[in-house]
C-alpha positions as CSV (number, residue, x, y, z in Angstrom):
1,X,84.5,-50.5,-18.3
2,X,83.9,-52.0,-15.0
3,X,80.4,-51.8,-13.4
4,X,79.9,-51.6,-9.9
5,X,76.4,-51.9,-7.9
6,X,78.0,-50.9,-4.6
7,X,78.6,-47.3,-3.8
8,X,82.0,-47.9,-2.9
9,X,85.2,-46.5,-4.5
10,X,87.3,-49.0,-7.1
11,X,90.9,-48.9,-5.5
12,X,94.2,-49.8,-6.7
13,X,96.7,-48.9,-10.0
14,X,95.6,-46.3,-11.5
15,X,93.1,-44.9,-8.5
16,X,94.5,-41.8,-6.3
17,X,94.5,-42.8,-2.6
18,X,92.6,-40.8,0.0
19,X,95.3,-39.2,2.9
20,X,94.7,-40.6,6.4
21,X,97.1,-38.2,8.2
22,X,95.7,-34.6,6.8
23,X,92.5,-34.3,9.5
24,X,94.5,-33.7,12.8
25,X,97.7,-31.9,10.8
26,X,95.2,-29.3,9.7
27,X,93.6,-29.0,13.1
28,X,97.3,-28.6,14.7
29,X,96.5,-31.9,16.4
30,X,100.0,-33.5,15.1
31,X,102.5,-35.0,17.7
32,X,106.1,-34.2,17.0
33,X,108.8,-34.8,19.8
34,X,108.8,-31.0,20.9
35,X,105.2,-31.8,22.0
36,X,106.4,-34.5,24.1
37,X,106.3,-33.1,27.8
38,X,107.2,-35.9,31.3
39,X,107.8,-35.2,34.4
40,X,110.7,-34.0,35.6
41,X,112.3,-33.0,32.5
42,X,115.7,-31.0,31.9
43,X,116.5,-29.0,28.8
44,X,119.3,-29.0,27.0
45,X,121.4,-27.4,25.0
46,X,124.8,-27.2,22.9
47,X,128.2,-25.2,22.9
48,X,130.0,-25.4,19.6
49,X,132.9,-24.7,18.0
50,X,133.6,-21.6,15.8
51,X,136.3,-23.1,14.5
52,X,137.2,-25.8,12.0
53,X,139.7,-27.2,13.4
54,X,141.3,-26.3,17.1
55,X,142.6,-27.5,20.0
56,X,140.7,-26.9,23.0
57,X,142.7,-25.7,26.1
58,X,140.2,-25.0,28.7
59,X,136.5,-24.9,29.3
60,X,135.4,-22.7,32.1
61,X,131.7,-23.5,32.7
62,X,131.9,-21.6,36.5
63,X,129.5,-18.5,34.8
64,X,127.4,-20.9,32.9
65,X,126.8,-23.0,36.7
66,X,125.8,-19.4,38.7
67,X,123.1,-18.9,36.5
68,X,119.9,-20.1,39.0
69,X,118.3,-23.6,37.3
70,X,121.6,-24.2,35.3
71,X,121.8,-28.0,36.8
72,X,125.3,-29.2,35.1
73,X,127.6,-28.7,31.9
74,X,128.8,-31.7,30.5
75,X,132.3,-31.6,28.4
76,X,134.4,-34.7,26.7
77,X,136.2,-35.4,29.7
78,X,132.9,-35.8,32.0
79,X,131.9,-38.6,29.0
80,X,135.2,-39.7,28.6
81,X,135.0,-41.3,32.4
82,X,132.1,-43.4,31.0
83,X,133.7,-44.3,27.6
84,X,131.0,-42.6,26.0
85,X,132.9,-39.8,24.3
86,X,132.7,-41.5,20.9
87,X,130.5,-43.7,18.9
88,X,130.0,-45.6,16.2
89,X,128.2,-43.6,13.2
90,X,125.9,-45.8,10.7
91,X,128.3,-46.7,8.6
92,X,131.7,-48.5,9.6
93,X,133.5,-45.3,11.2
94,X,133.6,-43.7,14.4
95,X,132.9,-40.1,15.5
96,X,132.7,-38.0,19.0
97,X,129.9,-37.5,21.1
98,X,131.7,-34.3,22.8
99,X,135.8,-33.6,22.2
100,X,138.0,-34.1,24.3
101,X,140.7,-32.0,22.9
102,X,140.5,-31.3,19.5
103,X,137.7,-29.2,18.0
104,X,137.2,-31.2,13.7
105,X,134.6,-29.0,12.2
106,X,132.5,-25.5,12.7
107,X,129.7,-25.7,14.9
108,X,130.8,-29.3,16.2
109,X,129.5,-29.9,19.1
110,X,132.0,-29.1,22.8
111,X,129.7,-28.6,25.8
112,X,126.1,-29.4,26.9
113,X,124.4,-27.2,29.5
114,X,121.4,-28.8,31.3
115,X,118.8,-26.7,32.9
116,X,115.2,-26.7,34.1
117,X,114.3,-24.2,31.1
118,X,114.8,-24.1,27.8
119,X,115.8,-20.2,27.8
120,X,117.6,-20.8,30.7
121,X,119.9,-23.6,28.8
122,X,120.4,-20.9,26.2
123,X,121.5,-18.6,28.7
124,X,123.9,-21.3,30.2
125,X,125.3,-22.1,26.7
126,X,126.0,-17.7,26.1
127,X,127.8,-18.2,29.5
128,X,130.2,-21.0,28.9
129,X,133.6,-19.8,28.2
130,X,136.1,-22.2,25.7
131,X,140.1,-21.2,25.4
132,X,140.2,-23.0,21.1
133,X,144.3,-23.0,20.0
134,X,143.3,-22.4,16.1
135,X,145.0,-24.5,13.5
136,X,144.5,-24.5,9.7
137,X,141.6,-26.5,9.0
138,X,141.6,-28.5,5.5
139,X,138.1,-28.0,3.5
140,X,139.4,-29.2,-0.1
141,X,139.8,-33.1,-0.5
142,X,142.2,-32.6,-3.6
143,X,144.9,-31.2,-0.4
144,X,143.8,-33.8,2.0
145,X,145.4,-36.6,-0.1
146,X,148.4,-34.1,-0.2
147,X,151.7,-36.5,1.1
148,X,151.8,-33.3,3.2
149,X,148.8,-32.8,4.8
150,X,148.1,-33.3,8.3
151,X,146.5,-36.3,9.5
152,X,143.0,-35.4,10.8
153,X,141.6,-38.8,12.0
154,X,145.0,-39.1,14.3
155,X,142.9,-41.2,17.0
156,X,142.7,-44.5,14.6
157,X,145.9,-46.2,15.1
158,X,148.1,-46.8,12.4
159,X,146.6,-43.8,10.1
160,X,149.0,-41.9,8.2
161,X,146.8,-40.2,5.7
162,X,143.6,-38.6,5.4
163,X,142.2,-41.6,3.1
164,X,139.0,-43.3,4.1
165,X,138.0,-45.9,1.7
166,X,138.0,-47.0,-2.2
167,X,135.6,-48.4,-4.4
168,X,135.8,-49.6,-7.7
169,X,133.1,-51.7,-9.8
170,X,133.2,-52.9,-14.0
171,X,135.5,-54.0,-16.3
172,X,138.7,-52.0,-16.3
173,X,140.6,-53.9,-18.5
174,X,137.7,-53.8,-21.5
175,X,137.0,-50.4,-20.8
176,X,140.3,-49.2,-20.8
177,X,140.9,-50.9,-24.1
178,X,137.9,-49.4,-25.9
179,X,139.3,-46.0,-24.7
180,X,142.6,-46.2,-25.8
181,X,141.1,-47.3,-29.6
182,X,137.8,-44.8,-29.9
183,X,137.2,-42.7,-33.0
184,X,136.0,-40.2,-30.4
185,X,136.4,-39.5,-26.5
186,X,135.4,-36.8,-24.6
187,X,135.7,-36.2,-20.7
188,X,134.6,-33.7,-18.2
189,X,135.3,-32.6,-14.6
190,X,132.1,-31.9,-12.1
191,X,131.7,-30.9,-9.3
192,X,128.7,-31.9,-7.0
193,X,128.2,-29.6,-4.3
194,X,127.4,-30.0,-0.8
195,X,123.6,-29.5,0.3
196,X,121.8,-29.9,3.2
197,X,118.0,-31.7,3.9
198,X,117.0,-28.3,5.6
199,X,113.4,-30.2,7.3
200,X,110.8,-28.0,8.5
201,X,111.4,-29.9,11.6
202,X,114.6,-29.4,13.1
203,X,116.3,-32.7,14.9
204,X,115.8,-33.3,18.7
205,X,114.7,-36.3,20.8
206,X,113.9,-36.9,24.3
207,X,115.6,-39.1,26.2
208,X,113.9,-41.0,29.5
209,X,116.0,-43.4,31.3
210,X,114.1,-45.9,34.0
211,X,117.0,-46.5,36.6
212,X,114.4,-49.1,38.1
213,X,114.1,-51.2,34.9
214,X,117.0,-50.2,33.4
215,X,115.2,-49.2,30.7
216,X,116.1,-46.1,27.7
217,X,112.5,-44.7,26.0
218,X,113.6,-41.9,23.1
219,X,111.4,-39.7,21.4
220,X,113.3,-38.4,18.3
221,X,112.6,-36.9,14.5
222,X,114.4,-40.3,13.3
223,X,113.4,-41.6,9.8
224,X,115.4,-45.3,10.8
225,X,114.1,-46.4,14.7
226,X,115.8,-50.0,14.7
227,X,118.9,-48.9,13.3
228,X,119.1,-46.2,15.7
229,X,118.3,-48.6,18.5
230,X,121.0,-50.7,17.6
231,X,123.8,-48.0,17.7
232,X,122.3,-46.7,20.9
233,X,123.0,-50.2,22.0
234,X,126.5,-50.2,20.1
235,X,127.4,-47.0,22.1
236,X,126.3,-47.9,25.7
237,X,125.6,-51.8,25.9
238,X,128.7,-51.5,28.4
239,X,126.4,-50.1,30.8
240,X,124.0,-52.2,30.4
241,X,121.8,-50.8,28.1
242,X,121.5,-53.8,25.4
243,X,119.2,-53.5,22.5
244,X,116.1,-55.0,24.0
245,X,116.0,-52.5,26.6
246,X,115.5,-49.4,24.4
247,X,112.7,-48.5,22.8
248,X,112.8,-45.9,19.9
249,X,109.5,-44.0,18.9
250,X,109.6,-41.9,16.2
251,X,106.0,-39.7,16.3
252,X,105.1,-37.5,13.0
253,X,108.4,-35.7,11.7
254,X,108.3,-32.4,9.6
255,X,110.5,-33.9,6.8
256,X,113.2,-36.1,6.7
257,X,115.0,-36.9,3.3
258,X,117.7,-39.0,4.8
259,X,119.1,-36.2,7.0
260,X,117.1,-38.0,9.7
261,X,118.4,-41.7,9.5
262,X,122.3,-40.5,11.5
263,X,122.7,-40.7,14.7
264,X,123.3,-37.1,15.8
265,X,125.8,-36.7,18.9
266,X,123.1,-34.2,20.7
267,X,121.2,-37.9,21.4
268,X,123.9,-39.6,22.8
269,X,124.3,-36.3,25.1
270,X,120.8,-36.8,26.3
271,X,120.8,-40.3,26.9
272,X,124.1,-40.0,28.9
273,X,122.6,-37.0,30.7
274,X,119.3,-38.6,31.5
275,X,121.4,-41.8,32.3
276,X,123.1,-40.1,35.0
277,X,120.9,-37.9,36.3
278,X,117.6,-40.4,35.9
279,X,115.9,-37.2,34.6
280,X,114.3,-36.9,31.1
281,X,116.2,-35.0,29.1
282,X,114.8,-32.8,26.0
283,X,117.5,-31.8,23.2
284,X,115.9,-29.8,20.2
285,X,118.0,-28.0,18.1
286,X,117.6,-24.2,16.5
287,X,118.3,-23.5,12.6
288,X,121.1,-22.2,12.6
289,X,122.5,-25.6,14.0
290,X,120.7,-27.7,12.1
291,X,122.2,-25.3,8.6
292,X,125.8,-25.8,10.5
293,X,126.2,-28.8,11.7
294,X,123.8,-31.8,10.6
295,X,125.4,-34.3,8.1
296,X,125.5,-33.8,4.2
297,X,124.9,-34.9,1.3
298,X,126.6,-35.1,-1.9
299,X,130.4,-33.3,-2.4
300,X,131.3,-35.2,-5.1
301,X,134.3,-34.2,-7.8
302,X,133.4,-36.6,-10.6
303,X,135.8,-37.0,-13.5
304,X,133.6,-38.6,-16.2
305,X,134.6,-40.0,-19.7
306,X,132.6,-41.3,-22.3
307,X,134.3,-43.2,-25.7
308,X,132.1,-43.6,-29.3
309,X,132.0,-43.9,-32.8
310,X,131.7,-40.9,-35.2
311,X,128.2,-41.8,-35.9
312,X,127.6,-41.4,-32.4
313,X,127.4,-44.7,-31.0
314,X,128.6,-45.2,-27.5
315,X,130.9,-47.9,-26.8
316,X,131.9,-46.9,-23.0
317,X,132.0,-44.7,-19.8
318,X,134.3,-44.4,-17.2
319,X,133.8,-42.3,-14.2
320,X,136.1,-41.6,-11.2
321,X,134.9,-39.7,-8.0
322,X,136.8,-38.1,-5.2
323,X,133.4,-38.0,-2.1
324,X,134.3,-35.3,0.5
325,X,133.1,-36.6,3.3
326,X,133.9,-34.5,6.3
327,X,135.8,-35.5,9.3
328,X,133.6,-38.8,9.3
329,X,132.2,-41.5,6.9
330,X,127.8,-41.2,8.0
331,X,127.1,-42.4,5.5
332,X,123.4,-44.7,6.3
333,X,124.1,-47.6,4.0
334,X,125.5,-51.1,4.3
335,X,128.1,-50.9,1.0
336,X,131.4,-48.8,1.4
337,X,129.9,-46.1,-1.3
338,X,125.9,-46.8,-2.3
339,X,126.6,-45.6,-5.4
340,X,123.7,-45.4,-8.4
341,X,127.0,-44.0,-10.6
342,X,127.3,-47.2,-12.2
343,X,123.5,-48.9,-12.4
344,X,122.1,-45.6,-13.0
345,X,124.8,-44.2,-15.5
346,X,124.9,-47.7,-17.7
347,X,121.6,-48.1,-17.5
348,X,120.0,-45.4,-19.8
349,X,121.8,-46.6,-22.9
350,X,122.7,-49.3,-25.4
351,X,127.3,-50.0,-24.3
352,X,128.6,-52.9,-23.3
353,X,131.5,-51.6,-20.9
354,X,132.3,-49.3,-18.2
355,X,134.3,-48.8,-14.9
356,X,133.5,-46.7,-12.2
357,X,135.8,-46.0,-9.2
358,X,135.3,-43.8,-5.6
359,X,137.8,-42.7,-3.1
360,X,136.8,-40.9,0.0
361,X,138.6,-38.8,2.6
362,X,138.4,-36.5,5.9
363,X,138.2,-33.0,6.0
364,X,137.6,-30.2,8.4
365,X,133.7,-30.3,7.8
366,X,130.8,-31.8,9.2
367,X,130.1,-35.6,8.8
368,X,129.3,-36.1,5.0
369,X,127.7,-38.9,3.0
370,X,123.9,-39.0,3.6
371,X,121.5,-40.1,1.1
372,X,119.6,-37.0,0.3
373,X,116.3,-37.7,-1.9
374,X,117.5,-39.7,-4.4
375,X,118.8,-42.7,-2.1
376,X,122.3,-44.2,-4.0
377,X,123.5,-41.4,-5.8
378,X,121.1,-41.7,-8.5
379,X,121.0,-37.5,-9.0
380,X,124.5,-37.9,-9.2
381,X,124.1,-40.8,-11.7
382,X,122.1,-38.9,-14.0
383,X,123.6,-35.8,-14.0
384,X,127.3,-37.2,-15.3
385,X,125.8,-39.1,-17.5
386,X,123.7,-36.3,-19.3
387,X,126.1,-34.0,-19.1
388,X,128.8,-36.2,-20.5
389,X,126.3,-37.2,-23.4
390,X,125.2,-33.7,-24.3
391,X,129.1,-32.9,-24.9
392,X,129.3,-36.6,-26.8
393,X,126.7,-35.4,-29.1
394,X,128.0,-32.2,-29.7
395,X,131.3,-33.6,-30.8
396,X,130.2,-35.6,-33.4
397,X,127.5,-33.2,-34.6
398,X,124.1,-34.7,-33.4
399,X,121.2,-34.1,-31.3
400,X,121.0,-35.3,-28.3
401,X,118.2,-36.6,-28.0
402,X,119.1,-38.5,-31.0
């Protein structure tokens, strides 16, 4: 036992930690970026799509502008003079800030009204009137990599399918061999449903442009500052704002879970809006947007095989995913699919092969791919490889635990 003449408390392993942050959260004395108030600041918000997938044929703001402290709508083409209509999401793809023309997903984003009020932007949003030409949206990967499915992503040059990336890892050559001579084989198709992060705290930010210093301050519920600095920079460097001239602060945030770390179009509005008007500009959205249109996680169809002895030994796993992934890759990682499939699903038992593959595509849904909780797809990970083990052992008569 250790002895201790002092009064104070022995930290470290095995010694809970006291919280530093619970004394002003319980006395409401928490900043989060709907608290932040500056001078001068405009209120936004978004028009969105009820469709899936439609072309847009006119937007007729003219109501939307009568209403008194309604300052400006903003559509595709007003960014689209700036070349800030698209941007670059986390991971290697691209995705718009406001259409142009063609609506991708439900509740994607087509108009921002600016106003002096919060309610009053609200009112200017019910106002705004959009002419969509429907067309039939594609919400099951299995048809997007259809020979005859439409091309969605028709703004990348040179694409002629629906087909985003693949990903393959192990030794296919061994692994196929051990299947192809196993006493026993079993396989079984999953599917991995979309879910959404849900935060108490909804996204929003506040954008602040100095015109004088040329200089972008943003407030947001972010859970990755520098990375979002640097596709800020990414998105408008060509008007001068370069990466040391924007500072990121990310106060307290009321949950994150990785549907915090994308960079959401609604702050690229803002910071275009502030931008040009040199007015701070405050974007927070409601639930129901945050439930509709905010990027997801998983949306995996896993095929998953596992080949063993009678006795119940396991020899190797093979696993094959198809990632529905929306009408862009967000994913937040550096690696073309973080994937704990194959650490994660060899690394609970005793085999000495496996091969694991990924493909993603587009769909008519919101951006996909986020890292929800369990960063790398270790839920995933687990789950196939329980599942497929439980059905192992039933096959050949044991427990299994054993």
């Amino acid at each position: 036992m250790i002895q201790c003449k002092t009064s104070k408390a022995i930290g470290g392993m095995g010694h809970s930690k006291k919280r530093k942050e619970d004394a002003r959260f319980i006395q409401g004395k928490g900043t989060y970026v709907d608290d932040v108030k500056l001078p001068g600041m405009l209120h936004m918000d978004i028009v969105r799509s009820p469709y899936a997938y439609a072309k847009i044929k006119n937007i007729d703001a003219s109501k939307a502008l009568e209403i008194p402290g309604v300052i400006a709508v903003v559509t595709g083409k007003d960014l689209e003079k700036y070349n800030l209509h698209w941007m670059p999401t986390l991971m290697s793809d691209t995705q718009m800030v406001l259409p142009t023309d063609t609506v991708m997903y439900q509740s994607q984003e087509v108009a921002a009204v600016i106003a002096t009020d919060r309610y009053i932007a609200r009112d200017g949003k019910e106002a705004v009137r959009v002419d969509y030409e429907p067309m039939t949206p594609i919400i099951d990967p299995f048809e997007s990599l259809a020979p005859e499915a439409p091309v969605l992503r028709d703004d990348k040059e040179g694409k002629t399918d629906n087909h985003i990336w693949h990903w393959e890892v192990g030794d296919k050559e061994k692994t196929d061999a051990i299947f192809d001579n196993a006493e026993v084989t079993i396989s079984q198709q999953m599917h991995i449903p979309r879910i959404h992060v849900a935060s108490i705290e909804t996204c929003g930010c506040v954008a602040s442009y100095n015109k004088v210093e040329n200089h972008l301050t943003m407030y947001m519920t972010t859970q990755a500052p520098h990375a979002i600095r640097t596709v800020i920079a990414l998105v408008a460097g060509h008007v001068g704002l370069t990466e040391e001239k924007i500072r990121v602060i990310s106060p307290d945030i009321g949950g994150g879970f990785g549907g915090k770390v994308p960079v959401y179009p609604g702050y690229v509005i803002a910071i275009a809006v502030s931008f040009l008007t040199g007015a701070p500009i405050k974007w927070i959205e409601d639930r129901s947007e945050n439930l509709q249109a905010d990027s997801f996680a998983r949306d995996y169809h896993i095929t998953a095989e596992m080949a063993g002895t009678k006795e119940g030994k396991i020899l190797a796993t093979r696993f094959k995913v198809l990632a529905d992934h929306g009408y862009t890759d967000a994913s937040a990682n550096p690696s073309k699919f973080p994937t704990g499939l194959f650490s994660i699903g060899t690394g609970s038992y005793d085999y000495g092969a496996a091969y694991m593959e990924a493909d993603a595509v587009y769909t008519n849904k919101p951006p996909g791919g986020v890292a929800y909780r369990c960063s790398f797809r270790v839920t995933e990970a687990v789950h196939a490889i329980e599942r497929i083990n439980d059905k192992f052992a039933k096959k050949v008569g044991k427990d299994p635990a054993q």
